[in-house]
C-alpha positions as CSV (number, residue, x, y, z in Angstrom):
1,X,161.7,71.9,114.7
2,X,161.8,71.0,111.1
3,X,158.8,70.1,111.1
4,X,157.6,74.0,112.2
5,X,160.2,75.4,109.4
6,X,158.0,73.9,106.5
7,X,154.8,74.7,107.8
8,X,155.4,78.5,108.7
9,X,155.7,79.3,104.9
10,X,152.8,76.7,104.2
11,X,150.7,78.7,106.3
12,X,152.0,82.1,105.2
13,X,150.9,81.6,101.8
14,X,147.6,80.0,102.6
15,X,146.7,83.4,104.8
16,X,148.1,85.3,101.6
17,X,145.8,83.5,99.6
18,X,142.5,83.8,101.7
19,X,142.9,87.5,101.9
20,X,143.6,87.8,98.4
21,X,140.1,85.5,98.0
22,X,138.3,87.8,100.0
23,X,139.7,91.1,98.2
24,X,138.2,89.5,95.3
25,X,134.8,88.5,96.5
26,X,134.3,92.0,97.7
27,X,136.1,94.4,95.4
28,X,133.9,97.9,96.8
29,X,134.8,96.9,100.6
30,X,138.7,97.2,99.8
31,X,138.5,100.7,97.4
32,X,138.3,98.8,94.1
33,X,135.6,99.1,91.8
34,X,133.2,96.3,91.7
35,X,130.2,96.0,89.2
36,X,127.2,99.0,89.0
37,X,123.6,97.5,88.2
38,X,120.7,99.0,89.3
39,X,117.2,97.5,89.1
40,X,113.5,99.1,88.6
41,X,110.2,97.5,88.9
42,X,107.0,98.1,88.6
43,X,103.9,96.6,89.2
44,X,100.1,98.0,89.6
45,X,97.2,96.8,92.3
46,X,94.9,97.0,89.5
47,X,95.1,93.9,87.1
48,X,92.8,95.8,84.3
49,X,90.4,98.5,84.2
50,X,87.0,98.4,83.0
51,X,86.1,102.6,82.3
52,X,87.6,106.0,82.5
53,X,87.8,107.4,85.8
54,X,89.1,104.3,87.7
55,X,92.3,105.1,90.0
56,X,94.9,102.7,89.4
57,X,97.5,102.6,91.7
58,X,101.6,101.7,90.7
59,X,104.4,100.8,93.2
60,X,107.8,101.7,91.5
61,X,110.7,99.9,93.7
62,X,114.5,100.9,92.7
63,X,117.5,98.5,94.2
64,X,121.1,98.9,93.6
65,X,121.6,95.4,92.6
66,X,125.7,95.6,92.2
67,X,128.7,95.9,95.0
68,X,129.1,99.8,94.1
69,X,127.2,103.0,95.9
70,X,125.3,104.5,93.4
71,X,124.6,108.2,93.6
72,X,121.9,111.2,92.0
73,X,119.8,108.4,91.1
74,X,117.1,109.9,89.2
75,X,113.2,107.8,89.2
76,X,111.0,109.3,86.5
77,X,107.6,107.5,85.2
78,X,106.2,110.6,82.6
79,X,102.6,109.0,82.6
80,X,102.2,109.1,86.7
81,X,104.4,112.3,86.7
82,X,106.7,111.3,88.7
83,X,110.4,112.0,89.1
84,X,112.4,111.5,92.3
85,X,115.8,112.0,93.2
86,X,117.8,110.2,95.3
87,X,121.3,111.5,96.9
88,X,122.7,107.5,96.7
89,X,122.1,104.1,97.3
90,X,124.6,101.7,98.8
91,X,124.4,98.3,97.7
92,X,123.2,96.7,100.4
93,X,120.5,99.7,101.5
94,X,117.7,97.0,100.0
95,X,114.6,98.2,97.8
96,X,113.2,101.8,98.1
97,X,109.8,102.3,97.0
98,X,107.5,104.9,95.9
99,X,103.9,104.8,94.7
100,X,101.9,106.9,92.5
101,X,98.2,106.8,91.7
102,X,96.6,107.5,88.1
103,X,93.1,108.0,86.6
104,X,92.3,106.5,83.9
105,X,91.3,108.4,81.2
106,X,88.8,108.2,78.0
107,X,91.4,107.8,75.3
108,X,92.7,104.7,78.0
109,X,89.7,102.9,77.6
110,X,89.7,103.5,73.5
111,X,93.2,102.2,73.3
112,X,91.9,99.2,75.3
113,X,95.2,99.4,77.8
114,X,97.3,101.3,79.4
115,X,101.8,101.4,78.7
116,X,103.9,102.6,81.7
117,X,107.3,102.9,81.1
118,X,109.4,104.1,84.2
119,X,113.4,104.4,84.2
120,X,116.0,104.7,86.9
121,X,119.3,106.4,86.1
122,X,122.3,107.1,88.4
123,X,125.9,106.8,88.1
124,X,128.6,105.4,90.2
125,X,131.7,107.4,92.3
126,X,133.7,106.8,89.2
127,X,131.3,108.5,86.9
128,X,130.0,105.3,85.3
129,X,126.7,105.6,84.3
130,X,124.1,102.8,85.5
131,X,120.1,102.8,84.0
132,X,117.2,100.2,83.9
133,X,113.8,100.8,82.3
134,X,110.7,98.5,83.2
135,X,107.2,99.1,81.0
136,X,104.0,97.7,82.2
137,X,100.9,97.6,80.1
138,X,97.7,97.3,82.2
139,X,94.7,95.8,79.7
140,X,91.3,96.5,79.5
141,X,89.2,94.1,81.1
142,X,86.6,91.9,79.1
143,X,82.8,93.0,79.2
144,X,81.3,90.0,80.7
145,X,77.8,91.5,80.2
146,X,77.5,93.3,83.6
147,X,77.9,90.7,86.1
148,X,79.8,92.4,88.6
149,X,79.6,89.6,90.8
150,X,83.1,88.3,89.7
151,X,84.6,91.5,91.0
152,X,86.3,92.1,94.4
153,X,85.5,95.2,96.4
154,X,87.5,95.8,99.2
155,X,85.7,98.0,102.5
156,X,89.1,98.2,104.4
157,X,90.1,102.0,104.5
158,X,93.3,102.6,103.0
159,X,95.0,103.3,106.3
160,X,94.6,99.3,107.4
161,X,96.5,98.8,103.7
162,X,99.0,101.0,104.9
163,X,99.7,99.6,108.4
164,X,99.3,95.9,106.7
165,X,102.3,96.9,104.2
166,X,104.2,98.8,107.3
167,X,104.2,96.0,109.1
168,X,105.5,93.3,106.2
169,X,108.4,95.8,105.0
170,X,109.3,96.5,108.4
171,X,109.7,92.6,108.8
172,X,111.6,92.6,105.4
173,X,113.9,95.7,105.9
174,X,111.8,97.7,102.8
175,X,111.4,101.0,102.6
176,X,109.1,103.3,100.7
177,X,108.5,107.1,100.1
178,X,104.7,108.1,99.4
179,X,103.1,111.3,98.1
């Protein structure tokens, strides 16, 4: 019986202290406020371009990368016109995509590249505000004195792209809004 009287506050304060560990490890899941970070990134199927009038598509993915919901989550790339709003993300609702296409114009090719700057801004249930900017900066390709035989041209229809990439972020929980 003695035995039982030092063990029942042993164990007492070793429950007290694994609920206290798991309050910690997820401060959102018990009403406190945990850390807000959100994520944007950006990336292009087109490496370079060679002339104006090429169609470069971008895929612009957003994450809530913190422990917090993060709501009117605004996505805005000026260049591609875009600007999405989002109601909230939770922070375990994975990567939501979007993509955008853009033609490349004259005073592209003159530059010799193209800068893309995209930023995602939300804020939390506290009012905290939470924002990430990504820029990507697509060159002009090199004139290798017209042989196109280095180039890659694809005869799949878009569609087959499509149903490839449903298929991959179905497997991967991903989802993504398209014009």
């Amino acid at each position: 019986m003695e035995i039982f009287m030092k063990i029942r506050p042993l164990s007492r304060m070793l429950t007290l202290v694994f609920v206290l560990a798991i309050i910690a490890a997820t401060p959102a899941a018990f009403g406190q406020e945990g850390e807000a970070e959100i994520t944007i990134r950006k990336t292009a199927e087109q490496q370079s371009f060679r002339e104006a009038g090429e169609v470069i598509v971008y895929w612009i993915g957003i994450e809530n990368t913190g422990d917090v919901p993060i709501q009117s989550i605004s996505v805005n790339d000026p260049l591609l016109g875009l600007t999405e709003i989002v109601a909230r993300l939770s922070a375990t609702a994975g990567t939501l995509y979007f993509n955008e296409s853009y033609t490349v114009t004259q005073a592209d090719v003159n530059a010799g590249s193209i800068m893309n700057t995209a930023t995602v801004l939300g804020s939390t249930e506290a009012g905290d505000a939470v924002t990430h900017q990504v820029t990507l900066t697509i060159p002009k390709a090199a004139d290798n004195g017209g042989d196109d035989d280095a180039c890659f041209l694809s005869t799949l229809p878009w569609d087959i792209y499509g149903g490839i990439a449903a298929v991959v972020g179905l497997a991967y929980g991903i989802l993504w809004l398209s014009e």
